[in-house]
C-alpha positions as CSV (number, residue, x, y, z in Angstrom):
1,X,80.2,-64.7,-37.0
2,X,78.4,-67.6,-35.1
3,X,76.3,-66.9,-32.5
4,X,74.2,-69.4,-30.3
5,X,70.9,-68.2,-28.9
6,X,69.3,-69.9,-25.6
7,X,65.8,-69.6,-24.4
8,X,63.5,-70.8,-22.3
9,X,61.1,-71.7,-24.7
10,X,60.1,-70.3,-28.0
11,X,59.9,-67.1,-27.1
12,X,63.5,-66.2,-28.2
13,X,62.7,-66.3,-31.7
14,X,61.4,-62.8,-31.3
15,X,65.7,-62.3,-30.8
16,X,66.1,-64.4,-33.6
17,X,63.7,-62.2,-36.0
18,X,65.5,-59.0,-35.1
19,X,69.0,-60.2,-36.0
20,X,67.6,-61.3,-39.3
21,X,66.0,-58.5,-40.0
22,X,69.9,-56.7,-39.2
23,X,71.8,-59.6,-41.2
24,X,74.3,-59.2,-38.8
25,X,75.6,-62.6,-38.3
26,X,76.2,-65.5,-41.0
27,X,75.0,-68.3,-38.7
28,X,72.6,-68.8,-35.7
29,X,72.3,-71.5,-34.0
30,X,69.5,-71.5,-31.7
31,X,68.3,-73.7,-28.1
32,X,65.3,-73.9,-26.4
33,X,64.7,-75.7,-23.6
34,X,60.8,-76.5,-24.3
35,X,60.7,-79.8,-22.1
36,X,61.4,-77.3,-18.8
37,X,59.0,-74.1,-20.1
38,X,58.4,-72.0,-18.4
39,X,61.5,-70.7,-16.0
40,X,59.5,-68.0,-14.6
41,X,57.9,-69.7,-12.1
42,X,61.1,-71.6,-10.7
43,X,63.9,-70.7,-8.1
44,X,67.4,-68.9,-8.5
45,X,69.7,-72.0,-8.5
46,X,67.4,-74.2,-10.9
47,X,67.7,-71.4,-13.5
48,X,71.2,-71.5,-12.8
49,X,71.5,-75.4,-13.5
50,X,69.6,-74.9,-16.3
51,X,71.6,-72.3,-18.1
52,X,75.3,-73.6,-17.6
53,X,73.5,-76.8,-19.0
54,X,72.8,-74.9,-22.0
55,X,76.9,-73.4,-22.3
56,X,77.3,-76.8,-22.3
57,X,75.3,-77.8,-25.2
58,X,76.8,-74.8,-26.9
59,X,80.4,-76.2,-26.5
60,X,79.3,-78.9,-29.2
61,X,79.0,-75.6,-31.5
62,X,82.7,-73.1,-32.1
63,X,80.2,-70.0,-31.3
64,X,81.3,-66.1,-31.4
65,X,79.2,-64.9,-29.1
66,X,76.0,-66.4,-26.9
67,X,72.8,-64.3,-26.7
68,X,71.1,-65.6,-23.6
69,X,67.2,-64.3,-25.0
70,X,65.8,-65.3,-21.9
71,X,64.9,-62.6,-19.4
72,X,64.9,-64.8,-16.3
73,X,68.3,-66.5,-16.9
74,X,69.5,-62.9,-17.9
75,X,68.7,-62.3,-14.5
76,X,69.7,-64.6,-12.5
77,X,72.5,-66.8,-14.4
78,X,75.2,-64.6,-16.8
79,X,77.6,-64.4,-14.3
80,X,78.0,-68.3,-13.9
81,X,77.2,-68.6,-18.1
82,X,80.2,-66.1,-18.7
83,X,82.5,-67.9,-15.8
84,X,81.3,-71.2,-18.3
85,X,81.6,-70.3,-21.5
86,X,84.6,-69.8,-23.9
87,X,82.8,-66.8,-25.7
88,X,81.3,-63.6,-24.7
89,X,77.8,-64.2,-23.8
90,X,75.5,-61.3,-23.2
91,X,71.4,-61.1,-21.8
92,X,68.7,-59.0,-22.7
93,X,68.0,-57.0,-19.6
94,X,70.7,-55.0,-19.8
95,X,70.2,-54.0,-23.4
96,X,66.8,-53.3,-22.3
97,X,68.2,-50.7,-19.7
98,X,69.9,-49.3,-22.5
99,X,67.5,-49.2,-24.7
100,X,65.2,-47.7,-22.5
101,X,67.7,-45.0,-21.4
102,X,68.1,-44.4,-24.9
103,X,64.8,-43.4,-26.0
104,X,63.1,-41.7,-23.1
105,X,64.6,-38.3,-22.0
106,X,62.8,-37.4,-19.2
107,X,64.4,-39.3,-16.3
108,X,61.2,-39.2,-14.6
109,X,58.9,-40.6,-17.1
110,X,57.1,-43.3,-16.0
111,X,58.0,-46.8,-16.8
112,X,56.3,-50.3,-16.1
113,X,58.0,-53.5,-16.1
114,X,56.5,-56.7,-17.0
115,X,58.0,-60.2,-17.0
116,X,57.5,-63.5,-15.4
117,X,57.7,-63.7,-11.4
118,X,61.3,-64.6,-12.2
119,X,62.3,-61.2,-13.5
120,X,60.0,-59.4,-11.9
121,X,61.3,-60.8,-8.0
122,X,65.1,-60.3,-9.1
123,X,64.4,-56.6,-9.8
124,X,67.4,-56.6,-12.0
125,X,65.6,-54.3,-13.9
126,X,64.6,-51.3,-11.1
127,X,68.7,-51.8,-10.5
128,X,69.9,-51.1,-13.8
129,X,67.2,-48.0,-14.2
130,X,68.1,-46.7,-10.6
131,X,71.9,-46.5,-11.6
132,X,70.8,-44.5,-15.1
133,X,69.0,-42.1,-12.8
134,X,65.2,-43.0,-12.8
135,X,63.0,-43.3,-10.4
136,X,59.2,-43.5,-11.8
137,X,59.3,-47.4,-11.9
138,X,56.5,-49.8,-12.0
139,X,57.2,-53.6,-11.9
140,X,54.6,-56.5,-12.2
141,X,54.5,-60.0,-13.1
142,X,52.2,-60.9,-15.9
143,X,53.0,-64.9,-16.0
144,X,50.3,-65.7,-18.0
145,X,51.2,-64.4,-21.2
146,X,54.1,-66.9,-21.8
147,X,51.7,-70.1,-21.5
148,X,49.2,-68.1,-23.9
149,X,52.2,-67.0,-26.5
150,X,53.3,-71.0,-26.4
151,X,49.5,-71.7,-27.3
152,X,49.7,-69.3,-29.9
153,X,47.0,-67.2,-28.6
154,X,48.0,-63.5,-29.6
155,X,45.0,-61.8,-29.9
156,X,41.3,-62.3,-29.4
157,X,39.2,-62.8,-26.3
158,X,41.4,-64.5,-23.5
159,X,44.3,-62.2,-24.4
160,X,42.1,-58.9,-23.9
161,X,40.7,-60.2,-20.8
162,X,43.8,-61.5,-19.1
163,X,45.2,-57.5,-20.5
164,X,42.2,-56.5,-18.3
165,X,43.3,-58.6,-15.1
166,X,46.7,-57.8,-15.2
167,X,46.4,-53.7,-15.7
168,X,43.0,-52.5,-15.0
169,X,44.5,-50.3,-12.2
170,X,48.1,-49.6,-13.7
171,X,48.6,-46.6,-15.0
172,X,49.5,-45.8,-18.2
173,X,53.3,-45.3,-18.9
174,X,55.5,-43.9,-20.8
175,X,57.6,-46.6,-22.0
176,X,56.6,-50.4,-21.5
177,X,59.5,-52.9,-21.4
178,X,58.4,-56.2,-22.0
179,X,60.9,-58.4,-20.0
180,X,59.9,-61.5,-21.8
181,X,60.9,-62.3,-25.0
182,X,57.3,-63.4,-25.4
183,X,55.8,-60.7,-25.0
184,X,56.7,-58.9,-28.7
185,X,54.3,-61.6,-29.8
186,X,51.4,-59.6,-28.5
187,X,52.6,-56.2,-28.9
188,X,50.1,-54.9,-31.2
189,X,47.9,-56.2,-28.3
190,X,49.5,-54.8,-25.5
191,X,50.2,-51.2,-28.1
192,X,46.3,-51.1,-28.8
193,X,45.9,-51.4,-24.9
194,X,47.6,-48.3,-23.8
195,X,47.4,-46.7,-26.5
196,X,50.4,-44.8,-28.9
197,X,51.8,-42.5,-26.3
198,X,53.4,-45.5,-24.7
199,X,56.5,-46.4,-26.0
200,X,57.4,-50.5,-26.3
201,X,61.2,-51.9,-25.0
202,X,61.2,-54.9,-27.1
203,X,64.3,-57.2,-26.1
204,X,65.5,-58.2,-29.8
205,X,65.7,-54.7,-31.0
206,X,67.5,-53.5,-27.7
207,X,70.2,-56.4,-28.4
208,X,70.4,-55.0,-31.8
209,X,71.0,-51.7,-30.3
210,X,73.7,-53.5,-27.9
211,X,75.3,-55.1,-30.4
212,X,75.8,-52.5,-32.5
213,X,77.5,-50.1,-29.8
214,X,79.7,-52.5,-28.5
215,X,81.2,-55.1,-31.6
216,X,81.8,-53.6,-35.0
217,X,79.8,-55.8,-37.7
218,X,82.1,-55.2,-41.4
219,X,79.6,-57.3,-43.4
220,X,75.8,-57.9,-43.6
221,X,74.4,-61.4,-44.0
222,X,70.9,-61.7,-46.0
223,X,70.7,-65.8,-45.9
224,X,72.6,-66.6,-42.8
225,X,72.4,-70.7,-41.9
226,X,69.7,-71.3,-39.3
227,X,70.1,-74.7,-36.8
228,X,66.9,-74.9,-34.4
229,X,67.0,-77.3,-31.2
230,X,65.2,-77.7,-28.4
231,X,65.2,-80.2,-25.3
232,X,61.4,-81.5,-26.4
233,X,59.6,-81.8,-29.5
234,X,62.3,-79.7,-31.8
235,X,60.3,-80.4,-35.0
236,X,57.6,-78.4,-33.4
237,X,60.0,-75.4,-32.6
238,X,61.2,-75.4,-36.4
239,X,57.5,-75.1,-37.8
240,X,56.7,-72.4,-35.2
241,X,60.2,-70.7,-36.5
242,X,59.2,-71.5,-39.6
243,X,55.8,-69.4,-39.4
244,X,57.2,-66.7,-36.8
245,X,60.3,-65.7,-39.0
246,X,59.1,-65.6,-42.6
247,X,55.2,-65.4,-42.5
């Protein structure tokens, strides 16, 4: 199988990681849009605009299956993707919700939300929860830890402090969805923060977990072919890759 994967930004190669780590497809082929980073911060119909543009550029590719790794365009666009695209395409918020219903088993166990403004203001999340029969949900929009994963900074100083401003009054949950596929990059930060009782959604295992439930995967690929582009600067996307996925 061929599958395409479409980000934002870099951030999607947390996805990317996880399906390596399962060999379950023999090529990926993935797209971020690095010149327009971050889409957190813009409006329902330019994330639109943005993501059909990307089914476009996978049309140049004869794809299986698109993984949209982006939680804001998995918000906000897979409708008009899917109406777009000549393959199945599928987003990481609802294998969030599944994975999330999946591992807690309390249905009122607290659970906090964090994404860009984006995916926070959509409250695609709360909806999928609500239909699965919780309640106990926290949302909040922590924007700056995309600019800071794109820098590279995933521990140290700035990231414990901006930890600080963002949930010096939340309290602590049970499970933690990060609803950026940034934010896996500073999970050991975010774990350390509050603490081991709290359990971490992270969006490429979930799509894992998605996957696996609903195609059936007869053969396991340990060197699958790997095509990185972005819209700015790819080189710079394939030596982050390049230190992300095998260092």
């Amino acid at each position: 199988m061929r599958v395409g994967v479409f980000d934002s930004g870099i951030g999607g190669l947390t996805v990317v990681k996880s399906l390596l780590e399962h060999q379950l497809f023999e090529e990926l082929i993935y797209f971020g849009d690095t010149a327009r980073v971050p889409y957190g911060s813009k409006d329902k119909n330019t994330i639109i605009r943005y993501a059909i543009e990307a089914v476009e550029f996978f049309k140049n590719f004869e794809l299986d299956l698109i993984i949209v790794a982006c939680n804001s365009v998995s918000a906000y666009a897979l409708f008009e993707m899917r109406e777009s695209a000549t393959c199945p395409v599928i987003g990481v918020v609802d294998a969030g919700v599944l994975a999330t219903s999946n591992s807690l088993d309390k249905k009122a166990s607290n659970i906090l939300v964090i994404g860009t403004h984006a995916t926070i203001n959509s409250q695609a999340y709360e909806r999928g929860l609500e239909k699965l029969g919780f309640s106990n949900i926290q949302t909040k929009a922590t924007p700056l830890f995309v600019p800071l994963v794109e820098e590279e900074i995933v521990e140290g100083a700035i990231l414990e402090e901006t930890l600080k401003h963002y949930f010096n009054n939340v309290q602590t949950p049970d499970a933690l969805i990060l609803g950026c596929t940034h934010f896996p990059l500073i999970r050991d930060a975010l774990s350390t923060y509050f603490g081991e009782k709290t359990k971490l959604i992270h969006s490429g295992e979930a799509i894992v977990e998605q996957l696996e439930k609903e195609f059936t995967f007869t053969e396991k690929y340990s060197h699958p072919k790997l095509k990185f582009f972005a819209s700015e600067n790819p080189e710079a996307l394939r030596k982050i890759a390049q230190k992300w996925l095998y260092e």
